[in-house]
C-alpha positions in Angstrom: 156.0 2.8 97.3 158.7 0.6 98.9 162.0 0.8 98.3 163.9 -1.5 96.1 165.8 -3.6 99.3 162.4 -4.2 100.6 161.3 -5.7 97.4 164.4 -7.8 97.4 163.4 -8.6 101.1 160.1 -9.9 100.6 160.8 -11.4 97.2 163.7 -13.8 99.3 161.0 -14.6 101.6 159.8 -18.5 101.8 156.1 -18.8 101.6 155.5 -19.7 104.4 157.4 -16.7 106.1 155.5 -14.4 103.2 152.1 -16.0 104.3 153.1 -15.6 108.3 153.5 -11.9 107.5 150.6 -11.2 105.9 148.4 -12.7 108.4 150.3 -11.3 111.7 151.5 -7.8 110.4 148.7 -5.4 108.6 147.4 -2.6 110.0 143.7 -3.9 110.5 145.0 -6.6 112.8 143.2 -10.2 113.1 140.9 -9.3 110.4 143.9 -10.5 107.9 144.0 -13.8 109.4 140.3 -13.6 108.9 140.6 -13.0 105.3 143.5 -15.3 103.8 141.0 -18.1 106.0 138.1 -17.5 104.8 140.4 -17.2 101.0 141.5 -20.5 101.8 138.4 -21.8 102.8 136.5 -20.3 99.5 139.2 -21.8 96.7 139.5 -25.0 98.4 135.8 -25.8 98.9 135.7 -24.4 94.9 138.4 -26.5 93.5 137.4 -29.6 95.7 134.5 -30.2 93.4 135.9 -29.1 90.4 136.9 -31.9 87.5 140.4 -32.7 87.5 140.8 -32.7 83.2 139.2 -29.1 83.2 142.3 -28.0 85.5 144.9 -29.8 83.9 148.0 -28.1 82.3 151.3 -29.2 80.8 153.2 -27.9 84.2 150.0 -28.9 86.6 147.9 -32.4 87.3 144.3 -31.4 87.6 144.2 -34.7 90.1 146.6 -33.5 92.2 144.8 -29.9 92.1 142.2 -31.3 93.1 143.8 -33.7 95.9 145.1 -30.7 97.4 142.1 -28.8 97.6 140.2 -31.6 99.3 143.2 -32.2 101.8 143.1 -28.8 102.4 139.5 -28.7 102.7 138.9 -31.3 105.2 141.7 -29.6 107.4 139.8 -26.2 107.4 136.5 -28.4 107.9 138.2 -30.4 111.5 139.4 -27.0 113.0 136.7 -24.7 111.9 133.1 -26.8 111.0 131.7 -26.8 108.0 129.9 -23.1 106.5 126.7 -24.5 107.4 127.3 -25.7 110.8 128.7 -21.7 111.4 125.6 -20.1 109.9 
């Protein structure tokens, strides 16, 4: 169980430096970076297709949702192919 100063550690963290951590520090290596891309790949390509009004909420635009996940999407799609083109 960690300690409480390295809950306050990671909870200061920015994202980005949270996100960096998980994917260069675990203990079954590049399999992480593996994981939170293939993640990445599976909730994008999900909430690319997805109606915008079904994923609206008073503190979230479903159109934006859903701009993201297709930005994102298309990213993943130029460095990596698409699922189909992998096998």
């Amino acid at each position: 169980m960690p300690h409480d100063n390295d809950i306050a550690s990671i909870r200061a963290m920015t994202n980005v430096a949270y996100v960096t951590e998980i994917m260069e520090f675990s203990r079954f290596g590049a399999l992480s970076q593996v994981f939170v891309i293939e993640a990445l790949t599976r909730y994008a390509a999900t909430v690319a297709v997805a109606c915008p009004e079904d994923l609206d909420t008073p503190g979230l635009s479903g159109a934006a949702w859903v701009g993201v996940a297709k930005e994102i999407d298309a990213k993943l799609t130029l460095k990596y192919g698409t699922r189909e083109a992998n096998g």
